[in-house]
C-alpha positions, 0 to 999 in steps of 0.5 A: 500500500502506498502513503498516499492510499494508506492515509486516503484509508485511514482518513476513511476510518476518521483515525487521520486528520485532513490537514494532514492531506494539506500538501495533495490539496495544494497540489490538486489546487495547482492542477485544477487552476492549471486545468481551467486555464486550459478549458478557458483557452480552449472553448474562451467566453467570447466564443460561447457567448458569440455561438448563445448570439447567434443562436437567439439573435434570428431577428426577435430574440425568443427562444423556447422554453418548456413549450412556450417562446420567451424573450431575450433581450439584447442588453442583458447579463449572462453568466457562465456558470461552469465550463466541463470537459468529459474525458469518455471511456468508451467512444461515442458514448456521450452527448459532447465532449464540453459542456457549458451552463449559462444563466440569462439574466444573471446566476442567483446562488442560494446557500442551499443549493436551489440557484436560479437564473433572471430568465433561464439557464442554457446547456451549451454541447461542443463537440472536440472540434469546439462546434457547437452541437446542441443548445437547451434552454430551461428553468432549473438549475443543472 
């Protein structure tokens, strides 16, 4: 058994103190800094934000949203709330290699985890190409 499997044990048996893992959380900190950058240079703001455009701005800006057409205005805030690379097993198995959840109108965080957005959220799927695939838009946080 290795140090680090042996501590992840123990831990599990509450005989280890998290403090201890400090270091593996500082490193898993600088990987996951260095992987966001990654993903934000790869699928950057701009472009989602351009492909969201293009998508509503077909000349009255609705979209459809459980069986009923609302709009988007033009000036309004949009968050990008994750950005997510899914790294598959098996080939052709998912829906998109990136995934991309904004929120129109704004991202509204509730402590206990019922967020919501000022009009609605949208899943956005990129394939490995960054092309978009499909865009979803919906009510509930996902």
């Amino acid at each position: 058994m290795h140090k680090g499997e042996a501590q992840l044990t123990l831990l599990r048996k509450g005989c280890l103190c998290p403090l201890h893992l400090l270091n593996v959380e500082r490193r898993s900190s600088k990987v996951a800094d260095q992987l966001a950058k990654l993903l934000n240079q790869i699928i950057p703001d701009e472009k989602i934000l351009s492909d969201l455009w293009e998508i509503v701005d077909d000349g009255n800006n609705k979209v459809e949203l459980n069986d009923t057409w609302i709009e988007i205005p033009n000036k309004i805030q949009i968050d990008i709330v994750t950005k997510a690379y899914f790294l598959e097993s098996f080939p052709n198995i998912g829906f998109g290699v990136y995934k991309v959840l904004l929120a129109l109108g704004g991202f509204n965080q509730d402590l206990h985890d019922f967020h919501s957005a000022g009009i609605c959220f949208s899943t956005m799927f990129y394939d490995e190409e960054i092309k978009l695939i499909s865009i979803d838009f919906h009510k509930e946080f996902r």
